[in-house]
C-alpha positions in Angstrom: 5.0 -54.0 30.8 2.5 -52.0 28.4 2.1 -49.0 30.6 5.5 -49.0 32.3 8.5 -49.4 28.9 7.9 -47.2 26.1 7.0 -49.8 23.2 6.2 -49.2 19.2 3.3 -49.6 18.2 3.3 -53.3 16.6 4.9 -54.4 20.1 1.9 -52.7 21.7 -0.7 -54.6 19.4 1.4 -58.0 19.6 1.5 -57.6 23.9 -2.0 -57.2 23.7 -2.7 -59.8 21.2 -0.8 -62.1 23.3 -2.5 -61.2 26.5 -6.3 -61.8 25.0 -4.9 -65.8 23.3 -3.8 -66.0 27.3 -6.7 -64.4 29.0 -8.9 -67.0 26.8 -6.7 -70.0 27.4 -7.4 -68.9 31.4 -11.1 -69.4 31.1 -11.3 -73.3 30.6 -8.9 -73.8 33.1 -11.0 -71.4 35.4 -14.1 -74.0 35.2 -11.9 -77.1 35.8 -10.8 -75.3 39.1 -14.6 -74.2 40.0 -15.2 -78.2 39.5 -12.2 -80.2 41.2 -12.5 -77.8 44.3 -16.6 -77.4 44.3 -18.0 -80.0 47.3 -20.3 -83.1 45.8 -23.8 -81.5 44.7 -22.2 -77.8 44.8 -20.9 -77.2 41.7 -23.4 -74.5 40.6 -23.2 -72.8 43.9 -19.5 -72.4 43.5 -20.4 -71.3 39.4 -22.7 -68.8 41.3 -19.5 -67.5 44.4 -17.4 -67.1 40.9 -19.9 -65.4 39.0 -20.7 -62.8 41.7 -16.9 -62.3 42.2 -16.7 -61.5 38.3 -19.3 -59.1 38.1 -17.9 -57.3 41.7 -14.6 -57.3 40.4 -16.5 -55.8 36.9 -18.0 -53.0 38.8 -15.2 -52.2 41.4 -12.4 -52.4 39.2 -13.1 -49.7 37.3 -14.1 -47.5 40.0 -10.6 -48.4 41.9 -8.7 -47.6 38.1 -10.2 -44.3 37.6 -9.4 -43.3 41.3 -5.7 -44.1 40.7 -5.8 -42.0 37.6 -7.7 -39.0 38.9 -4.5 -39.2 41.7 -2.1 -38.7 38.7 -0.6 -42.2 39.0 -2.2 -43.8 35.7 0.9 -46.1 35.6 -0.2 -47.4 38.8 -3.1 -49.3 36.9 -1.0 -51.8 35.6 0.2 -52.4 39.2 -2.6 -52.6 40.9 -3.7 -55.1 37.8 -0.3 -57.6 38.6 -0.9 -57.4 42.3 -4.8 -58.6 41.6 -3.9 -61.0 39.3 -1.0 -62.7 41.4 -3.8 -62.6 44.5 -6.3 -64.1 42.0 -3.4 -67.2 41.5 -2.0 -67.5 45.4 -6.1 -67.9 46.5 -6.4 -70.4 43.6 -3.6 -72.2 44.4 -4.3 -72.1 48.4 -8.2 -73.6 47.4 -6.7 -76.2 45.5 -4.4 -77.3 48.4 -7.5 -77.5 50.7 -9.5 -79.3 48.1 -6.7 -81.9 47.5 -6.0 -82.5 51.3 -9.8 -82.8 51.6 -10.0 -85.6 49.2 -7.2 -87.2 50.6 -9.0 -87.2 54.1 -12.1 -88.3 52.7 -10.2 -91.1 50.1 -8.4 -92.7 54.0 -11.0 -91.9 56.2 -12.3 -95.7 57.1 -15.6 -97.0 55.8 -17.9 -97.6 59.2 -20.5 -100.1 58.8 -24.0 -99.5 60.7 
């Protein structure tokens, strides 16, 4: 909304404002995903997937940004931000569904004795 509605300045700072208290909020819930949907014993591998997809995302992202605004469509940033983030919630969400039917099939799965 930023980059696409002509806003005053205070609206400007309070947007932004707003979207940093979010961004931080995010983070917390970010680990309790990494940990409900990590395997038993895997939880720092999956620390380690995230971590690598945080610092590809830090080095591509801005490389993918400056290309859109070198093709004289700067507004197209805050698009291409939206359609990342929404991706960033359908995968979450679709990782969560496998994790939760995955506990469900190992919670009725019956106990064989040897």
């Amino acid at each position: 909304m930023i980059g696409t509605v002509g806003l005053g300045p205070l609206v400007v700072a309070a947007a932004m404002g707003t979207a940093g208290f979010l961004s931080g909020m995010i983070m917390p819930s970010r680990d309790m995903l990494v940990r409900a949907a990590a395997p038993a014993g895997a939880v720092g591998r999956a620390f380690g997937i995230v971590s690598i997809g945080l610092s590809t995302g830090g080095m591509i992202g801005p490389m993918l940004f400056g290309w859109i605004m070198d093709c004289g469509m700067p507004r197209w940033v805050f698009g291409a931000t939206a359609v990342f983030m929404l991706l960033t919630v359908a995968f979450a969400l679709i990782g969560d569904r496998r994790s939760h039917g995955r506990r469900r099939a190992m919670v009725a799965e019956p106990v064989r004795s040897v």
